[in-house]
C-alpha positions as CSV (number, residue, x, y, z in Angstrom):
1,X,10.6,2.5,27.3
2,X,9.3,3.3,23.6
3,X,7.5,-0.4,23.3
4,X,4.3,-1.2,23.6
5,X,5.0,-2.7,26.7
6,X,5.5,0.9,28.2
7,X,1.9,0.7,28.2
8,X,1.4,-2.6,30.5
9,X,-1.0,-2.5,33.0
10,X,0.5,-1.5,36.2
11,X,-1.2,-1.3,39.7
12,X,-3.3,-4.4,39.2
13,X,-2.9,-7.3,41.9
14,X,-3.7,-10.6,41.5
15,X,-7.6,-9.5,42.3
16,X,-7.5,-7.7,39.3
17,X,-5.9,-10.0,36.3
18,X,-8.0,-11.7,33.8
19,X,-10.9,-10.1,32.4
20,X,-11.0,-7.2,34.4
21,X,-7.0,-6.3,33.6
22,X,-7.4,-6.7,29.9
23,X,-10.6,-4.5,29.2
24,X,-8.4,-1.9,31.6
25,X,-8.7,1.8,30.2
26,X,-5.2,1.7,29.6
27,X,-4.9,-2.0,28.4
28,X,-3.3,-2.7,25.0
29,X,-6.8,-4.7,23.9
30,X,-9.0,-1.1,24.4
31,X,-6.4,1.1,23.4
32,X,-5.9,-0.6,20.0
33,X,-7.5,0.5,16.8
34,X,-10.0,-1.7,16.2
35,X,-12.3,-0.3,13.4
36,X,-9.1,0.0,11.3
37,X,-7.6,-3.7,12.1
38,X,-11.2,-5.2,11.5
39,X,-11.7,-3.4,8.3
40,X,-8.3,-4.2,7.0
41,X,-8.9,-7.9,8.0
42,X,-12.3,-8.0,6.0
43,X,-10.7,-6.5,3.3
44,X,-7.9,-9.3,3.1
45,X,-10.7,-12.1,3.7
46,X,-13.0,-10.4,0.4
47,X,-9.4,-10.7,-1.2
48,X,-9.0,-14.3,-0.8
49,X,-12.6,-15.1,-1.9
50,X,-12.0,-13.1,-5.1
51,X,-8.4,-14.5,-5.7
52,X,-9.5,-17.9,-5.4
53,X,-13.1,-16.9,-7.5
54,X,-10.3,-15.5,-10.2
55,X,-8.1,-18.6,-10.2
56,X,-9.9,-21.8,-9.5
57,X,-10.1,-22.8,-12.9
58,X,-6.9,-21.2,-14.3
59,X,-5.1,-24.5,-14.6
60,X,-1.9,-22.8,-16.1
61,X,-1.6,-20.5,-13.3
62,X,-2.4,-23.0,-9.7
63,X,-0.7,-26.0,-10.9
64,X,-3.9,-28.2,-11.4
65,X,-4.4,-27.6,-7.8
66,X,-7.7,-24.7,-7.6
67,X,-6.9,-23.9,-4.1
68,X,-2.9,-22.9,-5.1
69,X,-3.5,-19.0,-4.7
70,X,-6.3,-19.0,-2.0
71,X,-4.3,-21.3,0.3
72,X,-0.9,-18.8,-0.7
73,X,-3.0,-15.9,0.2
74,X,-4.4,-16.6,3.1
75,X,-0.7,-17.8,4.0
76,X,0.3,-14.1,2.6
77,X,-2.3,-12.7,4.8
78,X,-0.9,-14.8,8.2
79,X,2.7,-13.6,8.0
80,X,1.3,-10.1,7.4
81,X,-0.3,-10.2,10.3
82,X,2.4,-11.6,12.3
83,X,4.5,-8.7,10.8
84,X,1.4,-6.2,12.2
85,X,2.1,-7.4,15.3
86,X,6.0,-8.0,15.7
87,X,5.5,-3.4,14.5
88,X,3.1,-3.3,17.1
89,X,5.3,-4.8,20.2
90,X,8.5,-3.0,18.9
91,X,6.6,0.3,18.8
92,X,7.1,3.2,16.1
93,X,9.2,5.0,18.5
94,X,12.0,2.1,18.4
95,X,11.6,1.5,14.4
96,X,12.9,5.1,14.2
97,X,16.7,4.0,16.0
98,X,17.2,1.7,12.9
99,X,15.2,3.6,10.2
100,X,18.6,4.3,8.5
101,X,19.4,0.7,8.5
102,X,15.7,-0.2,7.3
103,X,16.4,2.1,4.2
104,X,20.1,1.0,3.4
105,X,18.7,-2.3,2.9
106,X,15.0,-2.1,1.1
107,X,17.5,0.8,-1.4
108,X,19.9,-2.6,-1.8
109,X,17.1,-5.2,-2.4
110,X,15.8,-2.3,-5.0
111,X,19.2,-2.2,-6.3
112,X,19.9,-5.9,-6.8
113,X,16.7,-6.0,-9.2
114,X,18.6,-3.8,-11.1
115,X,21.6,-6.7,-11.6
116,X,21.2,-9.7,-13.5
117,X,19.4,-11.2,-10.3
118,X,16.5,-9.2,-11.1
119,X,13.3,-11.1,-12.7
120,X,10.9,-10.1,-15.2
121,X,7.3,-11.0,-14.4
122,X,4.3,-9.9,-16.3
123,X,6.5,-7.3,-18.5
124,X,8.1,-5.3,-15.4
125,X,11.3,-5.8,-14.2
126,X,11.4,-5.0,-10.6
127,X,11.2,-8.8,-8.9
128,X,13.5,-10.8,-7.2
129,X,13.2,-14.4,-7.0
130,X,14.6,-16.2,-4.2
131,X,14.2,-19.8,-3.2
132,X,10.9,-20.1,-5.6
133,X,9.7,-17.1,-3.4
134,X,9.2,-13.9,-5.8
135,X,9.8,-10.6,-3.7
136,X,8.9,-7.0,-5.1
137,X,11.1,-4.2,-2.7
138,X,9.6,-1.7,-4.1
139,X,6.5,-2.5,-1.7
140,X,9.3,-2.0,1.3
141,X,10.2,0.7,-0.2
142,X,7.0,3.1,0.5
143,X,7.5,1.7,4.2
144,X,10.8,2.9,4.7
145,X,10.6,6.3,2.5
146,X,7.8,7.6,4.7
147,X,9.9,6.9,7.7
148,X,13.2,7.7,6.4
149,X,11.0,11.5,5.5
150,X,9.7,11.4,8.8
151,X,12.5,10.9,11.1
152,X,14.7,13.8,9.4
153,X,11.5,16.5,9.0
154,X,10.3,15.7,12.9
155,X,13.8,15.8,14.3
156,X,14.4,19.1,15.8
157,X,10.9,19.8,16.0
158,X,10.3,16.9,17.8
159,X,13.2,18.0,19.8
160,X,11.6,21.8,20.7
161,X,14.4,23.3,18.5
162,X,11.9,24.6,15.6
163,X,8.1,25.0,15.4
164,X,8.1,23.8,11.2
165,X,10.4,21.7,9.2
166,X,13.6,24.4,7.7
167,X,14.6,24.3,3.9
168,X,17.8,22.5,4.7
169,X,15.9,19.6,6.5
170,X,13.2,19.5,3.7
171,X,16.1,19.3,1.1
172,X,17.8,16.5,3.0
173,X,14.4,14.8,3.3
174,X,13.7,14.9,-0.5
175,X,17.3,14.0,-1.5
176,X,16.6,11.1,1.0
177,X,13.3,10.3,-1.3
178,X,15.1,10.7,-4.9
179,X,17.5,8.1,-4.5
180,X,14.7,5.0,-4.2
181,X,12.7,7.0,-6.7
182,X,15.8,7.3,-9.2
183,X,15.7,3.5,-9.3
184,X,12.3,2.9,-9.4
185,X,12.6,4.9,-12.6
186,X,15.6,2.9,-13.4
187,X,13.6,-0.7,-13.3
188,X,11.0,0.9,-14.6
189,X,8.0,0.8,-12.2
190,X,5.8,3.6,-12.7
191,X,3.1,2.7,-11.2
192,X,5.4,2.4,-7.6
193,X,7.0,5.9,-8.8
194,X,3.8,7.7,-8.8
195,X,2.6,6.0,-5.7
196,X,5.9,7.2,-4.3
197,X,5.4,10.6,-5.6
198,X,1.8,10.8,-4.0
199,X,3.8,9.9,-0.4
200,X,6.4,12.5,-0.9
201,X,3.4,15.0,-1.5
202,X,1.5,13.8,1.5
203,X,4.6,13.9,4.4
204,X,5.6,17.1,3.4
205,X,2.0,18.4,3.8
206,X,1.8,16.9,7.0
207,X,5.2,18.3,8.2
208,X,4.3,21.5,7.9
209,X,7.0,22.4,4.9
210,X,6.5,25.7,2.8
211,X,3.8,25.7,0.2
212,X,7.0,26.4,-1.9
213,X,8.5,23.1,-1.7
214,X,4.8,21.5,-2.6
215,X,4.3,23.9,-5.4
216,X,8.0,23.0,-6.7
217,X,7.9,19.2,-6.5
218,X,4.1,19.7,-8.5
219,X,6.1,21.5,-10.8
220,X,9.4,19.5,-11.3
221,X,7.5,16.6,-11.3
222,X,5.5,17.6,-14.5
223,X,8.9,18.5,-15.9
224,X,10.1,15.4,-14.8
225,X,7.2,13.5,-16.6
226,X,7.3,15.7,-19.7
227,X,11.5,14.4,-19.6
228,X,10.8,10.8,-19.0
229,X,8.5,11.0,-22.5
230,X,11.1,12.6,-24.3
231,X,13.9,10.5,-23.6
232,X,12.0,7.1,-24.0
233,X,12.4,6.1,-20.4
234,X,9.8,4.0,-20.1
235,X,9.2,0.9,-22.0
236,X,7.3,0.4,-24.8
237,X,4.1,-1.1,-23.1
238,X,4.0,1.4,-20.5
239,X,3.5,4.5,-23.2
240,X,1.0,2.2,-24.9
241,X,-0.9,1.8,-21.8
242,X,-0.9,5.9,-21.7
243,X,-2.2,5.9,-25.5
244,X,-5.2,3.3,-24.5
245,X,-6.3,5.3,-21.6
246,X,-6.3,8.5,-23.7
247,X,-7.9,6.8,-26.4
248,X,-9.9,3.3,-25.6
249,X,-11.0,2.7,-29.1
250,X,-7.2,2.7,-29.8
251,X,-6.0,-1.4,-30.7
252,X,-8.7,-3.1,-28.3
253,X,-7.8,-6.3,-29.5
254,X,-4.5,-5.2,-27.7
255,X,-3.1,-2.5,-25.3
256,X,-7.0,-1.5,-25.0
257,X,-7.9,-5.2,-23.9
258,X,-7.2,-5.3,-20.6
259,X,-9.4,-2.3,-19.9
260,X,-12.2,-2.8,-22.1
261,X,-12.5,-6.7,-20.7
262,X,-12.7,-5.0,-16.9
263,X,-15.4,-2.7,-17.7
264,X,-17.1,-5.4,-19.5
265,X,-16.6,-7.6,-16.2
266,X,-18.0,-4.6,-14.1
267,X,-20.6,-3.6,-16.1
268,X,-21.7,-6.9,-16.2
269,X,-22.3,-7.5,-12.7
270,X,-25.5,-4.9,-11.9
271,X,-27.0,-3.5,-8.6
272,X,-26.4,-7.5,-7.0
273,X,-23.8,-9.1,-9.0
274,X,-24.0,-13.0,-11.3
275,X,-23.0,-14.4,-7.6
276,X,-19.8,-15.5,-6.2
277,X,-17.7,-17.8,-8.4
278,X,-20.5,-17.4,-11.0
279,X,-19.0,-14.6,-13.2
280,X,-19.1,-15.7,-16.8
281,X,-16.0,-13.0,-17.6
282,X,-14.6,-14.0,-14.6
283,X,-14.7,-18.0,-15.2
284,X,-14.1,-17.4,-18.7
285,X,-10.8,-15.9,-17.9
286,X,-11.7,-13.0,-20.4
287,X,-9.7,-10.5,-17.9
288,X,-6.1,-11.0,-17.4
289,X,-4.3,-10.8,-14.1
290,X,-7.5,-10.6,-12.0
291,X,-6.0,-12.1,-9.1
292,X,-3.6,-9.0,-8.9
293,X,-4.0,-5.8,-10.5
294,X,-7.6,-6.4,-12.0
295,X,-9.3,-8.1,-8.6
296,X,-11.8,-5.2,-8.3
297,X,-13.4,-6.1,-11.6
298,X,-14.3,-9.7,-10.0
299,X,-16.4,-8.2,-6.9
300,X,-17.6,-5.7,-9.6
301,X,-19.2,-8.7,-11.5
302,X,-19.9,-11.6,-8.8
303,X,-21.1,-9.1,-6.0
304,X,-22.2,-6.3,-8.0
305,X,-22.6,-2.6,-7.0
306,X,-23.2,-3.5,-3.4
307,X,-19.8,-5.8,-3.1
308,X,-17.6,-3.7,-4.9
309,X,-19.2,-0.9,-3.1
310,X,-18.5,-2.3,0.4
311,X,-14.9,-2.7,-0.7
312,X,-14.8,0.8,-1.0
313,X,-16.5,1.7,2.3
314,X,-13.9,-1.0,3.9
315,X,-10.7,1.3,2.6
316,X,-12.7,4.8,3.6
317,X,-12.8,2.9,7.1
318,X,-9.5,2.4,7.0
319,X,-8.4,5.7,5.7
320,X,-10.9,7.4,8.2
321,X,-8.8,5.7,11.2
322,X,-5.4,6.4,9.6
323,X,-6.4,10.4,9.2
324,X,-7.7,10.8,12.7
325,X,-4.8,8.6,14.5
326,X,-2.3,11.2,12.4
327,X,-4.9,14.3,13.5
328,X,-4.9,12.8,17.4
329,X,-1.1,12.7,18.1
330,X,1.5,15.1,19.8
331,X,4.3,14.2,17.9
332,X,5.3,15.4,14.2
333,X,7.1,12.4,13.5
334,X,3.8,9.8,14.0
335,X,2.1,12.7,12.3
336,X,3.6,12.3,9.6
337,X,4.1,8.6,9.4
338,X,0.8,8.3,9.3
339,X,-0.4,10.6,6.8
340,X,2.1,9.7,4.4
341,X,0.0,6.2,5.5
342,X,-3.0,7.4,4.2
343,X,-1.5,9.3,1.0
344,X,-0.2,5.9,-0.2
345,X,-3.4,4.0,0.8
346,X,-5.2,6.5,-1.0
347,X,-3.3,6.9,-3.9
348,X,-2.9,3.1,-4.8
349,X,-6.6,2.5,-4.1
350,X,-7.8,5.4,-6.5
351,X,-5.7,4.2,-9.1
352,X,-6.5,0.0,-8.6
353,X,-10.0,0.9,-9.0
354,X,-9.8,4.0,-11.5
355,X,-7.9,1.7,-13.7
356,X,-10.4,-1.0,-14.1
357,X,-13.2,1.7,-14.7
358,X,-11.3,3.1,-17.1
359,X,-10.5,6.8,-15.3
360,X,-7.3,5.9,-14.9
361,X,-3.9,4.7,-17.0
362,X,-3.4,0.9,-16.2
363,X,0.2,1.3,-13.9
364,X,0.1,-2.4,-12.1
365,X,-0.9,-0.9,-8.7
366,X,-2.1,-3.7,-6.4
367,X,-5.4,-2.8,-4.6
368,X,-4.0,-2.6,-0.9
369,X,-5.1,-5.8,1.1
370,X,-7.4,-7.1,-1.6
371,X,-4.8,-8.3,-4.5
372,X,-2.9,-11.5,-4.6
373,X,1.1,-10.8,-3.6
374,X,3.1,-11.1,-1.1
375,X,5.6,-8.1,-0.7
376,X,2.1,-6.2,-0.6
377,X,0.5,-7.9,2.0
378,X,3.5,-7.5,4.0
379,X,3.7,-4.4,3.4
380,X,0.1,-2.7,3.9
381,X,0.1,-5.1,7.0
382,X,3.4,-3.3,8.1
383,X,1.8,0.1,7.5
384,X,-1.5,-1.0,9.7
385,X,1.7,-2.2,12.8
386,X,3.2,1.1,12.6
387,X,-0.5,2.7,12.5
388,X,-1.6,0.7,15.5
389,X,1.6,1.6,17.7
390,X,1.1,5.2,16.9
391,X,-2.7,4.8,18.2
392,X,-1.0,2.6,21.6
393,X,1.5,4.8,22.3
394,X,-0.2,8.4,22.4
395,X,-1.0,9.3,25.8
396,X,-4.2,8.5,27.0
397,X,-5.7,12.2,27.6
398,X,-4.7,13.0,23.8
């Protein structure tokens, strides 16, 4: 039985249910991660503070109604967590018996954005609108890529057959990865491509694959990125964003606005911050999309250093868990499912928050459990399920 339910509490009679049965050594309730679920959960609660901070007064966004995006994220954050737990029962071990049909169909919702049933919002063309419900699959996407990688590198070593992932199975593995990638580039999303690219990097470290392969995706990638510029790939905006980060003076009326506004909005907020809901770039809607890709810069001005730096402390938590549950197990396949985990938690987080400090290029990159959107609640909630069945399911003297 690859469940969680493999790991009910046998032995018990009636004498010993209740209390004394859940709190068990090898209960569910003390075998679960808890630092990593509780930090995850205050990092979704901060989120809906600072979403509904962000849009209270943004009457062309909520519909006259000020609670419209706090009441849709906290509704964002309840399916997310049912989604955590529905992982959690079916186990890691039984996801990977229909991974293959997990990634035919996130690769088919990615391709039907690419039809005329695709939506534009905010510039990018990589939603689908269904039933007044806007879904983004390249969320699903990182999901299913890291175990798509990880049931073809862990098979036969897994299996005894081979102590480290061969060429052949790291070349099926990345052909596996270039097909979501081609149409990410295809939309285009870059700011999903080079979280995907930072999850390619981190399963193949974790499988144990040559330096060679590492080395050569490094290298194709920067001859990859070197093509994209050439041949005028990516839209318009997205090279102007490039040309503002490399130069912030450049048009900051413009494609430098967004980033000068958010280190305005951070700068702003000092050692303490204005106070919640009384951030005068913040209620003066000075900083565009600040419910999504720009959240940070409202903790960094309504709770100052110390809220935005507890934000930060919140995702090391969760990273912290993430690494050790992929450092802890026996198996290469939850190995690397979780690292490539923590590559894309890491990745996305660096560059939410680099972006609004102005280190990094402004890509669109949701901060994970913080921003407003559904497809990326569901899908960091997914990640913390697979996460948390990894954790359940490893033997208890591991």
């Amino acid at each position: 039985m690859t469940g969680v339910n493999s790991f009910s509490v046998s032995g018990y009679g009636p004498e010993r249910a209740g209390w004394t049965r859940i709190f068990a050594r090898d209960s569910l309730t003390r075998r679960l991660d808890w630092p990593i679920l509780l930090a995850a959960l205050a990092l979704s609660l901060m989120g809906s503070l600072l979403v509904y901070s962000a849009t209270r007064n943004r009457t062309e966004l909520n519909q006259g109604d000020p609670y419209f995006f706090l009441l849709r994220h906290l509704m964002n954050l309840g399916i997310g967590l049912a989604l955590m737990i529905g992982t959690l029962w079916l186990g890691h071990r039984a996801l990977r018996n229909v991974v293959p049909v997990l990634y035919g169909l996130s690769v088919l919702l990615a391709l039907v954005v690419l039809t005329p049933l695709g939506a534009t919002i905010n510039g990018q063309r990589n939603w689908l609108v269904i039933g007044g419900f806007s879904i983004q699959p390249a969320e699903f996407l990182k999901v299913t890529i890291i175990l798509g990688m990880a049931m073809l590198l862990a098979a036969r070593v897994d299996a005894g057959d081979k102590l480290y992932p061969d060429h052949r199975t790291v070349a099926q593995a990345l052909g596996l990865a270039a097909v979501p990638c081609l149409i990410l580039l295809l939309m285009p999303d870059l700011g999903s491509m080079l979280a995907m690219v930072a999850i390619i990097l981190g399963v193949l470290l974790a499988s144990g694959a040559s330096n060679r392969w590492v080395f050569g995706l490094l290298i194709a990638g920067a001859i990859g990125c070197i093509a994209i510029w050439q041949l005028h790939i990516l839209d318009e905006y997205q090279i102007n964003r490039f040309a503002a980060f490399a130069n912030p003076d450049l048009d900051p009326a413009g494609v430098g606005y967004n980033t000068n506004q958010a280190r305005i909005a951070i700068g702003s907020g000092g050692l303490m911050g204005a106070g919640l809901f009384h951030g005068s770039q913040t209620t003066g809607q000075f900083v565009p999309e600040q419910q999504t890709d720009f959240v940070f810069t409202v903790a960094g001005e309504e709770l100052g250093f110390v809220g935005a730096g507890l934000i930060i402390v919140l995702l090391g938590v969760v990273l912290w868990r993430a690494c050790r549950i992929a450092r802890e197990t026996t198996e290469l396949y939850s190995t690397i499912v979780a690292a490539g985990i923590v590559a894309w938690f890491a990745f996305q987080a660096f560059e939410n928050i680099g972006m609004t400090l102005g280190i990094m290029p402004v890509t669109g990159l949701p901060l994970p459990f913080v921003s407003y959107g559904g497809s990326s609640m569901f899908a960091v909630w997914l990640a913390v399920g697979l996460l948390q069945s990894i954790k359940v399911q490893r033997p208890l003297s591991a």
